[in-house]
N, C-alpha and C positions, 0 to 999 in steps of 0.2 A: 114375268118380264117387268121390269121397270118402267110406268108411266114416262111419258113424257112432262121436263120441267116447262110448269104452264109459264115459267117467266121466260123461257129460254129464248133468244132473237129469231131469226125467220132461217129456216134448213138453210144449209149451206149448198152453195151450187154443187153438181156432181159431178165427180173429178174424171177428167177426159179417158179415153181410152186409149188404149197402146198394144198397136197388132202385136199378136206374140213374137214374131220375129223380128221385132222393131224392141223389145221391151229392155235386152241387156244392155243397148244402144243407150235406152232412155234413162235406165237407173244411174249410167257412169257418166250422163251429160249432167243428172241432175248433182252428182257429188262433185264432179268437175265444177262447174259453175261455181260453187262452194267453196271451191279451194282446196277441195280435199284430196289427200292421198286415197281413198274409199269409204268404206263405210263398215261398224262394228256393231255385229246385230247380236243382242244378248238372249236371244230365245227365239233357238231354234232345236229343232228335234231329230235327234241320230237315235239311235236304240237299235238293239236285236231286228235282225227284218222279221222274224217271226210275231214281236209282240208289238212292231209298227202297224204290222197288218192287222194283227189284231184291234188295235187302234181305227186304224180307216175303217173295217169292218162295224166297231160301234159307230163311225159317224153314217153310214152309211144307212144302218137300220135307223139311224133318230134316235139311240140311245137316250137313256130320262136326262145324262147328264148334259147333255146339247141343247137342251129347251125346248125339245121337237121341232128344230128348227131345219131346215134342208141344208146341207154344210157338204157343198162337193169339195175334194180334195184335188186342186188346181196342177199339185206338184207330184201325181203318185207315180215317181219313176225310181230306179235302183238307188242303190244309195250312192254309186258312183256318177253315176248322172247327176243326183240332186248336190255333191260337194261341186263336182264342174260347174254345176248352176250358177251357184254363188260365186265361185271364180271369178265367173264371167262378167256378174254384179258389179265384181269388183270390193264384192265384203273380205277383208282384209284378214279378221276373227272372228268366229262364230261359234256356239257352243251345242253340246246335246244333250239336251233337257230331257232326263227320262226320270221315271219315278215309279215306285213299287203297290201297288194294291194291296199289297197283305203282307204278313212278316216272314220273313225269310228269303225275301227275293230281292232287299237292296246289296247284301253283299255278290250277289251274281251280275245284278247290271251295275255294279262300280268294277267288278273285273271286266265286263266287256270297254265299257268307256273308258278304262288307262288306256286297251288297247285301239282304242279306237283314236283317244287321242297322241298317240306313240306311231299311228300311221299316216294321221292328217293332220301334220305339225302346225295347220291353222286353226284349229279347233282348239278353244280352251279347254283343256283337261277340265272334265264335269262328273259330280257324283251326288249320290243320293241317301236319303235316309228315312225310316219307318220308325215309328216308338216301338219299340223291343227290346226284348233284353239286349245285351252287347251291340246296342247302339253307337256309345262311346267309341269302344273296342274299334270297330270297323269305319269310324270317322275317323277317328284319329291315322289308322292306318290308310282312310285313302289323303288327307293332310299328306301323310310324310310321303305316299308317295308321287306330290306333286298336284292335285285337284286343288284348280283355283276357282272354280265355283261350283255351289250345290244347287241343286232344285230340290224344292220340297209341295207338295201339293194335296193341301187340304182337302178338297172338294175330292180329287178318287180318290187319297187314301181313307176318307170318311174320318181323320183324326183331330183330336184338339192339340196344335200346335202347342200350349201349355201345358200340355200332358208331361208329372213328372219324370217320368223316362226321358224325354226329350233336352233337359235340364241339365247337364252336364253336356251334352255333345253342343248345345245354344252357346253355351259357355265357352267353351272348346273355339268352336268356331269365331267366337265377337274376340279372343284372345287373339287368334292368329290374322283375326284382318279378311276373312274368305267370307266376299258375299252369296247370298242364299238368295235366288229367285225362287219366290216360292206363291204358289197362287193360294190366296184365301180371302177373294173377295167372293160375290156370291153370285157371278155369272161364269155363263150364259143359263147355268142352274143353281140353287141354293142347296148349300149340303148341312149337316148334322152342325159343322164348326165353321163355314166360313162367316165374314163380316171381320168387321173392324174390331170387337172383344176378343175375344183371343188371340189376337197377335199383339194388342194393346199391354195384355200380360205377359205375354213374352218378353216385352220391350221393358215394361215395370223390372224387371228382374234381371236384362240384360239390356241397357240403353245404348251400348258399343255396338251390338250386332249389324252387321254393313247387310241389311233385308232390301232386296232389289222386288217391289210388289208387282204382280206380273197381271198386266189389264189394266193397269192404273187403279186397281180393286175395283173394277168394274161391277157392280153399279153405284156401288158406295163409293163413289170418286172423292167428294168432298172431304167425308171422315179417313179418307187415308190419305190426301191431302192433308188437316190436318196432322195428322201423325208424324206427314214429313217433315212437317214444319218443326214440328217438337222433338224432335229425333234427329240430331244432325247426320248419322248415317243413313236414315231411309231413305230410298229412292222409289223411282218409279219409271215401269219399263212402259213402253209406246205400241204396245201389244195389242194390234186389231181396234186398238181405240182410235176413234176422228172417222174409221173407213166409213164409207155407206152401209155396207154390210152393217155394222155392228150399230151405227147413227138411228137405224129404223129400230130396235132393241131397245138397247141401251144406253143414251146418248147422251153425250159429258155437257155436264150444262154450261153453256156460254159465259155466264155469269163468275163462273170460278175462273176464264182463261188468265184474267193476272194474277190468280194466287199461282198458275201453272208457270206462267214467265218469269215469277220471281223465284222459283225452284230451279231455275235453268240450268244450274250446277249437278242438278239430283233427277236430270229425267233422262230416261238411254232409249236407243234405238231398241225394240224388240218387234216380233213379225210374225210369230209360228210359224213360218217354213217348216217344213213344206205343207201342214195342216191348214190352208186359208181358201176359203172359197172365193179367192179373188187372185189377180195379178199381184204380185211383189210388190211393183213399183205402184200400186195403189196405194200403199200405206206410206210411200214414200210423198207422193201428190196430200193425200189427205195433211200429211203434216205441213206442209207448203202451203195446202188455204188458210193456216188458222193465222197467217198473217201476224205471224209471233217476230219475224225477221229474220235475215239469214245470222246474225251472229247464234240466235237462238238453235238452229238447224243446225250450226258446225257444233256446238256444244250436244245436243241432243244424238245425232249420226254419226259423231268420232269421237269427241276431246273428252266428252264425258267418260267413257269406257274404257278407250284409251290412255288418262290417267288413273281409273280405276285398277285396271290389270296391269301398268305400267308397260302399254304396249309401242313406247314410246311418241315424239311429237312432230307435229307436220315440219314439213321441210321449212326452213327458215323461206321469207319473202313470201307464204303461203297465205291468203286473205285471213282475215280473223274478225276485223269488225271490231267494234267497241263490247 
């Protein structure tokens, strides 16, 4: 775990609570207020319900890759329950972030996600990729047919994102414009390849690539901050970062929040749904104290994402802010 920044200002108050039967209430009062048509959360998680469970099942044991941390899963209902959830939010698009362990098994979970998103016409079409042979091959193919974003994940697939193999499909994708949430900073555990170098080399060799960094590279916030800066396509997603949960861990030091407001263009809503040991609308609050301002919030919770995927734009006469 990450020390705490000894320069950092004094803990943030902790953010109110909201009975669960009050909470759908709370999410659409908070986009409401905002101006918003809803709200577009870039990282969320659909998959096979076989290899979800399998999933809850590692967080359940404290798997190494959790940081032995206790991590109850807030949302573990069908998967038709958990799209109504969002519904109900009020999230507009949402996506399913899944990602393969070993080789051979991202061409199977890119067949289930067309179909998943051919069924749930609010789900951004999502796929995935492993260094392997016919890596290309099977990017390319889920490109054509229609995936507008990939996840890729360093820390379980245990790989170096600069892994030659990887190097034409990077290509591939910075050509077509399709950004890649892909986690490789080095929480809530540190793996073989996460941190700031090797994705630093990816970028050397593809500066186009539209890379959406998932935790804000938690804990390396700073250094993939920089990055953003230097890279006019990186972004960075709002994923479990600011909550209490993640504040006691790993927490974003106060000191960088206006290198964060000057990125305002390049930061999107993301959430793990359904994998959070917290309420939804926690991360919606936590981004609300950091007292960045609502203009920051419409850009961050819709406009960003929604010009990203060209999911079009609020209704004219709709608050905006300077």
């Amino acid at each position: 775990m990450a020390p705490a920044d000894p320069g950092r200002s004094a803990e943030p108050a902790p953010v109110r609570d909201v009975p669960p039967g009050e909470e759908a209430e709370e999410v659409r009062r908070f986009w409401g207020r905002l101006g918003l048509p809803g709200l577009v959360d870039v990282h969320t998680h659909f998959m096979p319900e076989r290899v979800l469970r399998k999933v809850w099942d590692y967080f359940d044991a404290l798997g190494e890759l959790t940081g032995g941390v206790e991590w109850p899963i807030t949302y573990r209902e069908e998967e038709a329950e958990r799209t109504a959830r969002l519904r109900e939010f009020g999230v507009r698009a949402f996506t399913a972030m899944l990602y393969p362990h070993k080789p051979g098994m991202a061409t199977w979970l890119n067949g289930w996600a067309a179909d998943f998103a051919r069924r749930t016409p609010d789900c951004l079409h999502t796929a995935t990729l492993y260094p392997e042979r016919g890596v290309e091959a099977y990017v390319r193919e889920a490109v054509e047919a229609g995936a507008r974003v990939f996840k890729a994940h360093v820390q379980v697939g245990a790989y170096d994102p600069a892994d030659e193999l990887l190097d034409q499909a990077w290509g591939l994708l910075a050509e077509a414009g399709i950004p890649v949430v892909i986690h490789c900073g080095s929480g809530p555990a540190p793996g073989k390849h996460t941190g700031p170098e090797p994705i630093a080399r990816v970028l050397a060799r593809h500066p186009r690539l539209r890379l959406i960094v998932a935790h804000m590279g938690m804990p390396e916030h700073e250094e993939f901050l920089g990055l953003a800066e230097r890279y006019g396509e990186v972004r960075l997603d709002t994923t479990m970062v600011f909550t209490d949960f993640t504040e006691r861990l790993m927490p974003f030091p106060r000191h960088a929040l206006p290198r964060l407001a000057g990125l305002g263009d390049r930061v999107l809503l993301g959430s793990d749904f359904p994998n959070i040991p917290y309420p939804y609308v926690h991360q919606l609050h936590a981004l609300e104290r950091l007292g960045l301002g609502d203009a920051w919030l419409r850009r961050v919770c819709h406009d960003n994402a929604a010009a990203l995927f060209a999911l079009g734009v609020r209704p004219t006469g709709a608050a905006s802010g300077p």
